[in-house]
N, C-alpha and C positions, 0 to 999 in steps of 0.2 A: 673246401679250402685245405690245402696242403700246409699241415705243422708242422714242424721237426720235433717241436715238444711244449707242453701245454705252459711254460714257459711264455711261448711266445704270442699266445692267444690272448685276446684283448675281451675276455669274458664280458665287463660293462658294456663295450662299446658294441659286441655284437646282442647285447640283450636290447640296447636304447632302438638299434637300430632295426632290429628281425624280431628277435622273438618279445619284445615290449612291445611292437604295433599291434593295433586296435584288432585288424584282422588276423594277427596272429594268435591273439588270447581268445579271441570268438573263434576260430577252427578247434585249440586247444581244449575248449568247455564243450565245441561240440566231441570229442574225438574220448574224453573224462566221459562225456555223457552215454556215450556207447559201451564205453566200457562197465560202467555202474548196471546198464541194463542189461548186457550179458552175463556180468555177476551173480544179479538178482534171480535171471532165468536158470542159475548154475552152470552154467555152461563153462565159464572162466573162473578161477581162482586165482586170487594176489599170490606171486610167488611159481606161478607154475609154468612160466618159459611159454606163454603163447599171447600174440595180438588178437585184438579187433579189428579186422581188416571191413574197410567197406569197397563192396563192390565197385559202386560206381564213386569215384574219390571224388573229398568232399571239394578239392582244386578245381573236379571237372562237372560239381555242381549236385553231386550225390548229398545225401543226408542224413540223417540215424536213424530212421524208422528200420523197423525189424526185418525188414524184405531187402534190405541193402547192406546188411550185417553177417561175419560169419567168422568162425574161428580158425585162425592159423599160428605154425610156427611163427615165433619173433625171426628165426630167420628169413624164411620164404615171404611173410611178410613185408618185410625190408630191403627183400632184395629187385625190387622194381629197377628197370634202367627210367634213370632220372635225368631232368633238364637239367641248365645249368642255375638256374633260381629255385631247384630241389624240388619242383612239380613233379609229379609222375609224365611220363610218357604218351 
């Protein structure tokens, strides 16, 4: 979605309507939960400019076990060419 400036952005209503759905807060606790166990293994540290990236996205049915998990830049990580509903590709 194209802003001019955060101004214009209707924070509540994109929360009720995206990221407040059911299946949004279940991807989210999965997505917390990968990150907690990358932590735990040390691999990631709060504060240290990198994702948990999973392999096979959790959009296209991947999941957080340790074999579908792996550390990247917050850049590279993010930078997937994306649908228009912000799925991966």
């Amino acid at each position: 979605m194209p802003y001019k400036n955060k101004a214009d952005r209707d924070y509540k209503t994109e929360y009720e309507n995206y990221q407040g759905t059911e299946e949004q807060k279940k991807r989210r606790a999965q997505r917390n939960k990968a990150r907690r166990e990358m932590e735990a293994k040390g691999k990631v540290h709060k504060g240290d400019g990198k994702d948990v990236d999973h392999v096979k996205p959790l959009s296209k049915g991947g999941g957080t076990n340790a074999g579908n998990l792996k550390v990247k830049s917050a850049h590279n990580n993010r930078s997937y060419a994306r649908n228009k509903d912000h799925s991966v590709k």
